[in-house]
N, C-alpha and C positions, 0 to 999 in steps of 0.2 A: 922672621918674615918682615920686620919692621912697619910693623901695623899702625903705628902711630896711639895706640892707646895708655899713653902716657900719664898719668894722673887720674883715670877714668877708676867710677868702683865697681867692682863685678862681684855679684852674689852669685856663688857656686853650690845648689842644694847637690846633695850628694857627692862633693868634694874630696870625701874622706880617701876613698876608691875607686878603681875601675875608671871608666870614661870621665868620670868628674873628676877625679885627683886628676890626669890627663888634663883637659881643661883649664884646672886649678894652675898646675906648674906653666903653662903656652902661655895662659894670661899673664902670669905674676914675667913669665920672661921677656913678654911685650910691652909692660911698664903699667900694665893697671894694676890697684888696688884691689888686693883680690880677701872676701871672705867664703869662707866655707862652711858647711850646715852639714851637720851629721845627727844622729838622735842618741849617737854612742860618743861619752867623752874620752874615751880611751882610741876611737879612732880617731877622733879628730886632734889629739897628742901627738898619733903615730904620724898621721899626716902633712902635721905642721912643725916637724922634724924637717920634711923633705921641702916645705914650703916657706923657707926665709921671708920675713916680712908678714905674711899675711894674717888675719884673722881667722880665728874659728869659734861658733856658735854653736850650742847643741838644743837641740828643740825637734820635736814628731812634726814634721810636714802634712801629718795624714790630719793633724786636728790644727783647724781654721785660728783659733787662737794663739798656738802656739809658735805658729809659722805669722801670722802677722808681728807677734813679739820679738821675733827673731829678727826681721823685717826693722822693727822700731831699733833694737839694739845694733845690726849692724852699720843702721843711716846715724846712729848715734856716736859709734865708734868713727866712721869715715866721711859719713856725708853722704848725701842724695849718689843712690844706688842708680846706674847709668845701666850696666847690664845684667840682665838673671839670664843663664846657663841653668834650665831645670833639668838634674839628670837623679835625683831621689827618685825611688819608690820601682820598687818589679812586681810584677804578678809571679805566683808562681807556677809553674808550669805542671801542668796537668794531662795528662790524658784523657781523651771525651770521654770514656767508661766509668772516670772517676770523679768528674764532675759534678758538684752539687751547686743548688743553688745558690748556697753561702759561699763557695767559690767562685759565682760570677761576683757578686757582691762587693768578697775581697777584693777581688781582683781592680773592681772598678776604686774601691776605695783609694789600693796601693799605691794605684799607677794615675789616675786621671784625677782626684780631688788632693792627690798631694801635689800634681803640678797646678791644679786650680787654686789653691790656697796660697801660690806663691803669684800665678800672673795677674791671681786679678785685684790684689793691692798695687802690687806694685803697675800694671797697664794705666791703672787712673795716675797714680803718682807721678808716672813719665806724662803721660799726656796733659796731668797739669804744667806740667816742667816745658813740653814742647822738645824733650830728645828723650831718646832711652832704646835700646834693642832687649828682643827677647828670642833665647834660641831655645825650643826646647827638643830634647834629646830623644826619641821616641824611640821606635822600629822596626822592621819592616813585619813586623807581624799583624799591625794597622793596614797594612799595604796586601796581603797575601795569607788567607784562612791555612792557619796549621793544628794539628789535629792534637798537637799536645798542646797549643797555647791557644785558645781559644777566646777563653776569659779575660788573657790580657790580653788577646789581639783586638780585641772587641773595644778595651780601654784605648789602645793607642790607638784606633779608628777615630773614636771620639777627640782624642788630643787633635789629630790631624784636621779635621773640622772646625776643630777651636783656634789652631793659629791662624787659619785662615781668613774664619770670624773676625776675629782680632784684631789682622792685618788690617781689613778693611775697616773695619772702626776706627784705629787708630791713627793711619797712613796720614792724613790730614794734621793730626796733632805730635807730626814728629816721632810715631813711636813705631819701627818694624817688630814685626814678629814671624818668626821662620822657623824652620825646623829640621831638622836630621831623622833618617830610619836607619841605623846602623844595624847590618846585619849580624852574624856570628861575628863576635869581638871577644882576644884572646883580657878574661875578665874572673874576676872571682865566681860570677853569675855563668859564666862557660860550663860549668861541670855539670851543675843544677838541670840546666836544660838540656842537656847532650840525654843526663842521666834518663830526664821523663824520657830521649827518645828511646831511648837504649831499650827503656820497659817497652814502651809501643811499638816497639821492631823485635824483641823478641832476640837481643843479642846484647853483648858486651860493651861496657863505655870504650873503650878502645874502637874497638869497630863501629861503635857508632859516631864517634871522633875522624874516624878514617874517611867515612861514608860523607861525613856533612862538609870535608876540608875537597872530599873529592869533585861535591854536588859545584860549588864555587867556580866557575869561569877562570876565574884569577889564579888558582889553584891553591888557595890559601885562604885562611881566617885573618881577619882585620887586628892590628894593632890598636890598642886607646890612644896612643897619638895620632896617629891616622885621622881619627874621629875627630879629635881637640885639633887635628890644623884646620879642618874645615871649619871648625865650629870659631873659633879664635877669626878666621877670614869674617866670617858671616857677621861678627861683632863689631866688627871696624867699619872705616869708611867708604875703606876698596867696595866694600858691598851695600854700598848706599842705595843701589836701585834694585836688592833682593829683598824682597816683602812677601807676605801670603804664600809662601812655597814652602812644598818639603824635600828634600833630597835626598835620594836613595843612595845607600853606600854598603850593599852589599857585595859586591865584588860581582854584579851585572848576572848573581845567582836567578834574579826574579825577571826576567825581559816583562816586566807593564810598563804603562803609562802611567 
């Protein structure tokens, strides 16, 4: 796309796989500096197989320490981190009957304090610096109550409130912050959640596979690249005047505002 992000560093938590590895490879092909964060060192091996040049880091985003470590090591290996792509952490997907409280809990921990342990070192650090984007990777389950994801939807509501927050705080010091809801994307995390529906429909993953590529407008489930071109745009400059926003990229499955 020739994004111009030439020599720029980009911290990719969740990098290993699915929408982050996606990300991870857009970046490193538009000339950033790309690291990536996995808590498994064996994916972050596999990953950086496919990712010539880049770094990789292994550390739990879900604990505040160890994701600022991470943090320290990769601005140590490259230099003041320009962009975080947060796309670590999933709830898992539940049906409301089976629901416990420790399930909201998780869930919140998963999905919403492992991207918080990533933005909010790094939002003062940009906004010391006076540049820096932050995209974080959410989706539409933030946007649209589903009856198997609840617990996470509840998490990525809150993320969506937070880039926003953010935006506005930081707009002033140089630093955007935006977001993506990316709906069904074909991902390792695909089966997982097809599976809860399959329990809550009272039918097979196949057919519950069928049903959700049907529900789609588009008539189809989202690729990871799909997701990392947007996301790779959002980082650059083209999109200097996108801030406080999130954008839906379900294939027009959910018509809100």
């Amino acid at each position: 796309m020739n994004l111009a992000l030439n020599g720029r560093v980009a911290l990719v938590t969740g990098g290993s796989k699915g929408i982050g590895l996606a990300c991870a490879k857009t970046l490193l092909a538009e000339g950033a500096r790309v690291a990536i964060v996995s808590r498994d060192p064996a994916n972050i091996a596999s990953a950086l197989a496919k990712l010539p040049g880049a770094e990789g880091v292994a550390a739990d985003f879900g604990d505040a320490a160890s994701a600022l470590a991470a943090i320290d090591e990769v601005e140590r290996r490259l230099g003041a981190i320009d962009i975080l792509v947060n796309s670590a952490g999933a709830a898992r997907r539940t049906p409301a009957d089976e629901l416990t409280p420790a399930d909201w809990r998780a869930a919140m921990d998963a999905k919403f304090f492992t991207y918080v342990n990533a933005f909010d070192p790094l939002s003062k650090r940009m906004g010391a610096r006076g540049r820096g984007v932050i995209v974080n990777v959410i989706g539409m389950g933030g946007k649209v109550a589903s009856p198997t994801h609840l617990a996470g939807g509840a998490a990525n509501a809150a993320l969506m409130l937070a880039t926003a927050g953010l935006a506005n705080a930081y707009a002033a010091r140089g630093v955007r912050v935006v977001a993506v809801n990316p709906g069904l994307t074909e991902t390792e995390r695909l089966t997982e959640g097809l599976a809860a529906t399959a329990r809550q429909l009272g039918v097979d993953l196949a057919e519950a596979r069928r049903r959700a590529a049907a529900a789609i407008p588009l008539g189809r489930i989202a690729s990871s690249q799909e997701i990392a071109d947007v996301v790779a745009f959002l980082c650059s400059d083209r999109a200097a005047y996108v801030t406080g926003v999130t954008i839906g990229m379900d294939g027009a499955r959910s018509p809100v505002l």
